[in-house]
NULO-390630 format. One record per atom (N, C-alpha, C): residue in one letter; x, y, z. Coordinates in steps of 0.1 Angstrom, whole numbers, plus 5000, padded with zeros to 4 digits. Layout:
! residues N
AXYZ...
//
This chain:
! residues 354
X788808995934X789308965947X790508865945X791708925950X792508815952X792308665960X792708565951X792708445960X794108415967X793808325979X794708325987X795008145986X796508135986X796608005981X797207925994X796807795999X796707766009X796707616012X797807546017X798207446018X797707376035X797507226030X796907176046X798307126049X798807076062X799706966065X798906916076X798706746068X797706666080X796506636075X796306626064X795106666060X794106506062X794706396064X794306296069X793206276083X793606336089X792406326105X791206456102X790606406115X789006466114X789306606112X790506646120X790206796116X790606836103X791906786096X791706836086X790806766076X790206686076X789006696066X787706796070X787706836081X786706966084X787607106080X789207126080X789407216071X789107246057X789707116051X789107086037X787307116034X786207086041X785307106044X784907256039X785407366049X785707456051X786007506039X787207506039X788507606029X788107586011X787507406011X787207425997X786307525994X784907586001X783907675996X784007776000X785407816004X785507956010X785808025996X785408185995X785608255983X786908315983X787608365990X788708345988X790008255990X790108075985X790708015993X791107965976X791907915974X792607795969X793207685973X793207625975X793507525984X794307455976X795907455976X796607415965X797407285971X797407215981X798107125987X797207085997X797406945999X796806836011X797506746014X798506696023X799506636030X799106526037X799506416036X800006296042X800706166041X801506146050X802606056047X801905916041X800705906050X800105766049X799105716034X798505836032X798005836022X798305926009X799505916008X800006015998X799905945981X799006015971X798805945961X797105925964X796705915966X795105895971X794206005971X793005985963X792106115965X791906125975X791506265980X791206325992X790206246000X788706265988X787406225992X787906035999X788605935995X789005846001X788805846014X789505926022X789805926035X788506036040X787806106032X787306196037X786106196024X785206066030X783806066020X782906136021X782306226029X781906336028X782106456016X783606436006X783906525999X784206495987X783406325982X783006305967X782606385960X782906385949X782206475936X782506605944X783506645951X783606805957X785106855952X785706795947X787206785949X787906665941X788906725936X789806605927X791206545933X791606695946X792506705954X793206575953X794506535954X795206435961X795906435968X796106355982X796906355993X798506395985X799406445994X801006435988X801606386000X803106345997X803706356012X804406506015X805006496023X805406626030X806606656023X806606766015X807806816007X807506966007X808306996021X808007176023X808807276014X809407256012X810307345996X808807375985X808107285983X807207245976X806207345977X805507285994X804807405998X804907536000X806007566002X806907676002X806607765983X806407715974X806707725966X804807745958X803807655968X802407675966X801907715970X802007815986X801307865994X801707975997X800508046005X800708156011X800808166021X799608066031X799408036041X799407866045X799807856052X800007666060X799007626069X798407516072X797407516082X798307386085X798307336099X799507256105X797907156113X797907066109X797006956118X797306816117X798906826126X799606706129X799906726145X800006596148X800206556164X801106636174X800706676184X801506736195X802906696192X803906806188X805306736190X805606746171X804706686168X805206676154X805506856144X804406916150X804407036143X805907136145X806007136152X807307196162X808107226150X808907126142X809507176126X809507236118X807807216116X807307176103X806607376101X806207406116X806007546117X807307626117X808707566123X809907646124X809907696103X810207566100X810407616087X809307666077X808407676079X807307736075X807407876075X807807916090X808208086093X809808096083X810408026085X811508086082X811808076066X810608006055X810508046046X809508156038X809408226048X808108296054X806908326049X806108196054X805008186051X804308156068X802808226066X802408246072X801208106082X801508046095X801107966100X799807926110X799207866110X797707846119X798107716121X798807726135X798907566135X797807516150X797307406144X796007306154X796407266163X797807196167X798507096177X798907236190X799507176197X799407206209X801307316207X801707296199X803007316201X804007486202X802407556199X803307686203X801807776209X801707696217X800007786226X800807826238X802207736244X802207816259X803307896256X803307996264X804808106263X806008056266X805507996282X806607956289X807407816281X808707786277X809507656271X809307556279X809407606298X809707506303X807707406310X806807476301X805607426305X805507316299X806707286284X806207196277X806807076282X807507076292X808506936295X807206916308X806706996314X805806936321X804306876320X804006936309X802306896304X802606806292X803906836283X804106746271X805306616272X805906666283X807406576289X808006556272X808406656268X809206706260X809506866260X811206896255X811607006251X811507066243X810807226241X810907266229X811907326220X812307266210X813407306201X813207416194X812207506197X812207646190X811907746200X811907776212X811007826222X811508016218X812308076209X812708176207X811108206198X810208136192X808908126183X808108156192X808408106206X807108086212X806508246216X807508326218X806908456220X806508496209X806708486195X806608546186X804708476181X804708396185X803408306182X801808386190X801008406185X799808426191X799008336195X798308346209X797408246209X795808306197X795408216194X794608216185X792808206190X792508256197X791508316203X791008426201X790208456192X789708606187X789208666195X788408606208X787508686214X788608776221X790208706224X791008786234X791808886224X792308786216X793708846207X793408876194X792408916191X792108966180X792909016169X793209166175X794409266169X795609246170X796109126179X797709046177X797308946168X796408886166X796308776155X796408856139X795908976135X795509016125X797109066121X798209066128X799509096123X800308976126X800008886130X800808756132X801508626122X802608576125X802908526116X802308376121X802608356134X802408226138X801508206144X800208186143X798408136151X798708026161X798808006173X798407866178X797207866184X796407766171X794907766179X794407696193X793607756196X793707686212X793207556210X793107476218X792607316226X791507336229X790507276221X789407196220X788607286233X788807186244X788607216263X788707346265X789907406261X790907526265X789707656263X789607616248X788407766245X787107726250X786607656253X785407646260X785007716268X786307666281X786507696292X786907856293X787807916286X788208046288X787008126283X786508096276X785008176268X784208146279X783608106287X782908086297X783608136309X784708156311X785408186325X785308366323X786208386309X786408496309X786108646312X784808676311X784008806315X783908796330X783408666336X783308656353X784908706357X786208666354X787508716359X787608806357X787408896350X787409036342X786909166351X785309146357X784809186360X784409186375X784709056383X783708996394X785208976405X784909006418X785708936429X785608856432X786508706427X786408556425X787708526432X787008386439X788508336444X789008276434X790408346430X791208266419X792208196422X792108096433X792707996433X791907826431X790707876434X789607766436X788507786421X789007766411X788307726402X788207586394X786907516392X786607426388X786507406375X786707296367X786507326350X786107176346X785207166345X784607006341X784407016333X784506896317X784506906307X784206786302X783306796293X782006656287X782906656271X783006576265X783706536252X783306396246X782806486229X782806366220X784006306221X783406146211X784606126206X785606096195X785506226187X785906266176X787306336179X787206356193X787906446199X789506416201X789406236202X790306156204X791406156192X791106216179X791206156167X790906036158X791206026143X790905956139X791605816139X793105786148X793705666148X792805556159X792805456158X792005356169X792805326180X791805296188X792805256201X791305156207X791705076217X790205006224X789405106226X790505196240X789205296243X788705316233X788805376218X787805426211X787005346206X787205236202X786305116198X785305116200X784705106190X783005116196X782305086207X782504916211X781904876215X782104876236X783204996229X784105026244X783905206249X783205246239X783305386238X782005426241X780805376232X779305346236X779005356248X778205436250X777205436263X778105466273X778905566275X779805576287X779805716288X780305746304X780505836308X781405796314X782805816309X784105776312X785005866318X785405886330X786406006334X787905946331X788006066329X789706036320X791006176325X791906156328X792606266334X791806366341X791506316352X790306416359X791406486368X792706476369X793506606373X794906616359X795306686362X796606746355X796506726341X795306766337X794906756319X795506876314X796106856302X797106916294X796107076293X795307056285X794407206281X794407346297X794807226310X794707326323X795807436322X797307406311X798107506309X797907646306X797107566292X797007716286X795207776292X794607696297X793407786309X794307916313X795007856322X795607896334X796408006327X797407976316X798108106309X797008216302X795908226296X795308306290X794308366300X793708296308X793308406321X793808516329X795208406332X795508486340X796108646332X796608626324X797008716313X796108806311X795308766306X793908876302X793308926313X793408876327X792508906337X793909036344X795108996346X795709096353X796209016368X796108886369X796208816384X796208696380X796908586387X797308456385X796108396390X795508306378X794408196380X794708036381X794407976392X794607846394X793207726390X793307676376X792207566375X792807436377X791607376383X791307246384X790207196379X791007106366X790207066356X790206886356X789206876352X788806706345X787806706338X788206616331X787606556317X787306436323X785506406308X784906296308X784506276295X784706156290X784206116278X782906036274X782206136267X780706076271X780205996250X779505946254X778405876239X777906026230X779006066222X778406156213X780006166207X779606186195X780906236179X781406366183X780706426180X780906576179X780706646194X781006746200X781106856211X781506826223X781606936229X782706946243X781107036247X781307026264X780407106271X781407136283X781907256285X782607316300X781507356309X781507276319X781107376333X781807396340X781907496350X783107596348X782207636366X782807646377X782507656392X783507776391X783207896397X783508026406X782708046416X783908056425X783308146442X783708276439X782408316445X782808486442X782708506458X783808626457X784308686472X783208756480X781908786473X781308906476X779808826467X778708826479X777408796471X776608886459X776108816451X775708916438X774408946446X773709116443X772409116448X771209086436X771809026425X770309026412X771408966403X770808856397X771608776388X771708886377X771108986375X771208996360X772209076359X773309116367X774309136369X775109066363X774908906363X775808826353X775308896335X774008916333X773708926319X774809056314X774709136322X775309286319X776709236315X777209206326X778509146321X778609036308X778108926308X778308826293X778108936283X777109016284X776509146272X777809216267X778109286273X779609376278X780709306268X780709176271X782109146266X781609046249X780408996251X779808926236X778808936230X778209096232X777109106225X778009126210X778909146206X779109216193X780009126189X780008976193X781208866191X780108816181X780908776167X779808716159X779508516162X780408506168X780708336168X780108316188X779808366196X779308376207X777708406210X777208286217X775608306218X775208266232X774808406237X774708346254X773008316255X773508206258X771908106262X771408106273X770608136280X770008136291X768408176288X767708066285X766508056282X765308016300X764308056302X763508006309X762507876302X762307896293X761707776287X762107716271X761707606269X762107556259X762907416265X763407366253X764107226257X765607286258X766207366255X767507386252X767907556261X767307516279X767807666285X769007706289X769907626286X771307646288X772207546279X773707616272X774407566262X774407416264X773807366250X774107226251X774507186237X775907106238X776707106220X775507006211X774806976215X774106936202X773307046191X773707146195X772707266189X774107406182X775507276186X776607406180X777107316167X776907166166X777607086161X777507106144X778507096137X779107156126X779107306127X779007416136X779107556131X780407596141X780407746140X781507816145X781307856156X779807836161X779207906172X780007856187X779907926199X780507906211X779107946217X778407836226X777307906231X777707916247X777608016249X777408016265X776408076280X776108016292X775408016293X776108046316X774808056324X775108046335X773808066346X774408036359X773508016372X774208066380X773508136389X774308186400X773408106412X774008046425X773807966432X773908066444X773108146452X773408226464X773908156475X773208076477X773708016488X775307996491X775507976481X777107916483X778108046470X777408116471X778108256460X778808176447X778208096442X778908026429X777808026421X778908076410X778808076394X779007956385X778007896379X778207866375X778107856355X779207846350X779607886338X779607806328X778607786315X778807706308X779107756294X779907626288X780107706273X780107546267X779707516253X779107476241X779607446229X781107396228X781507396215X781307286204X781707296189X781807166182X783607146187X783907076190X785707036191X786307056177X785607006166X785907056155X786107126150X784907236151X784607336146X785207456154X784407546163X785207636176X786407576183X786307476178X787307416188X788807356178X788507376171X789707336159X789507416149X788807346134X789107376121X788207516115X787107546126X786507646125X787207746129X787507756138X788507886144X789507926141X790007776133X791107856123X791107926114X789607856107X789707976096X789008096105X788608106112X788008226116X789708316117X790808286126X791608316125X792108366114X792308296101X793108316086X792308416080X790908426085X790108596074X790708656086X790908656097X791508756105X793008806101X793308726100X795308776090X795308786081X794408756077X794508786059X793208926057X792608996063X792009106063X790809066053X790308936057X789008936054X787708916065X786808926059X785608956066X785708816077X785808866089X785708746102X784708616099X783708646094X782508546098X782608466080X783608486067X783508486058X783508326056X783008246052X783008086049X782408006063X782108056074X781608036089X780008046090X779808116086X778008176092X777108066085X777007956095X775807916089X775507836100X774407826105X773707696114X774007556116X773907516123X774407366124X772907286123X772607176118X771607096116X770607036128X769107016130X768707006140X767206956131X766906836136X767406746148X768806646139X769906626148X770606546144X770806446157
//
């Protein structure tokens, strides 16, 4: 089997040491570069102790001619804004891109001066770029040069929204999207808010209107569904490391007469999704998606209630932010371009009790 040789940029923050995580035990991966300005010259495992005795790797700084010269493929997990370059010249020495940051997820150029209050200096990419969501774009990802993987929030929420738009008469201008978040989520630089002793024990609402991830909601539904969807989203930052939890409010136009009308539909669209697990249990401790049961895997769990009274759906989805939500889905992405097996370095359980 051919190995595939494969460079991080970023390799410093939580996500890329969950790539590295990842990519070193994958069978077809070489992992021939790890990038950062700040730690350049430094073993990997330093910044990322979890990966003693795993790896001899050492940080570099950013010399793309370089990478250009050691890769096949790029994984981009640097800051909103920063990637924008570093992906132009990546394509244009044509190698192939998965980039984490936000910088080529919306179509539209002019969404970025409104959600990012910056212009984008490549926006002729932006069409050329796939969103990076397998459950939608599969077969545009498996020929793509440029991946923009989605936001943390963004896939939660569209994985849980998506089969009800698809299928159900909803008002699509009144959708709700609440969203629970570790705080790993924040990244690895400090700030008070993240400070421990400021972060602890909180359930903190934080941009409870006009949160960035409501762009690309709003662009991949409505896309996929065939009609313009309007969310209204907010975020809350709660006492946990790892996972995101979406609940996710639809009014439906028309009352359902038997919930299991919702089952047919989630079935329909993920019984045959290998990274999707719809939870809806009657008993047990865990009857609906809760991220302590996705945390370190690939898994997306989702789950729901239908409320008659008031014809609302309620939609839940389960991710690791890490994992489904970043460094997992990328590689789920990269066996997808690279024509290997989807689930290949991914399939394994997350730990319980943690």
């Amino acid at each position: 089997m051919k190995t595939i040789r494969v460079g991080i940029v970023g390799g410093r923050g939580y996500v890329g040491g969950e790539l590295l995580r990842l990519l070193l035990f994958h069978p077809r991966v070489e992992v021939t570069c790890v990038t950062s300005r700040r730690s350049a010259g430094e073993y990997v495992y330093r910044e990322h102790p979890n990966l003693r005795k795993l790896t001899s790797l050492k940080f570099e700084d950013v010399n793309l001619s370089r990478i250009g010269d050691k890769c096949d493929v790029v994984f981009t997990a640097v800051p909103h804004g920063a990637a924008m370059d570093i992906v132009y010249e990546c394509y244009e020495m044509g190698l192939r891109v998965i980039d984490l940051s936000a910088d080529y997820r919306l179509k539209n150029p002019e969404d970025y001066k409104y959600w990012y209050g910056f212009e984008h200096k490549h926006p002729d990419l932006l069409e050329k770029s796939v969103y990076g969501l397998p459950e939608l774009h599969r077969n545009e990802i498996r020929n793509a040069r440029i991946v923009a993987n989605p936001g943390c929030m963004a896939c939660a929420a569209i994985l849980a929204l998506y089969p009800l738009l698809r299928e159900l008469e909803v008002d699509r201008s009144r959708i709700v999207v609440d969203c629970k978040e570790g705080s790993s989520a924040g990244g690895a630089e400090v700030s008070r808010a993240t400070h421990h002793p400021e972060r602890s024990n909180v359930v903190r609402p934080y941009k409870v209107t006009e949160h960035r991830h409501t762009a690309e909601i709003e662009q991949e539904l409505s896309a996929a569904t065939g009609a313009p969807v309007r969310i209204a989203m907010s975020a809350h930052a709660v006492d946990m490391v790892r996972g995101i939890l979406a609940t996710c409010h639809v009014f439906l136009e028309e009352e359902l007469d038997d919930e299991r009308v919702l089952w047919k539909i989630y079935r329909k669209y993920y019984a045959d999704e290998p990274f999707i697990r719809i939870v809806k249990e009657k008993r047990g401790i865990s009857r609906l998606p809760d991220p302590k049961f996705v945390v370190g895997t690939n898994f997306c769990d989702v789950g729901f209630e239908y409320e008659k009274r008031t014809s609302r759906v309620v939609a839940l989805a389960a991710v690791d932010n890490l994992m489904k939500g970043a460094a997992g889905q990328a590689v789920q992405n990269f066996n997808i371009m690279c024509g290997i097996e989807e689930t290949c370095g991914l399939m394994y359980p997350g730990l319980h009790p943690i």
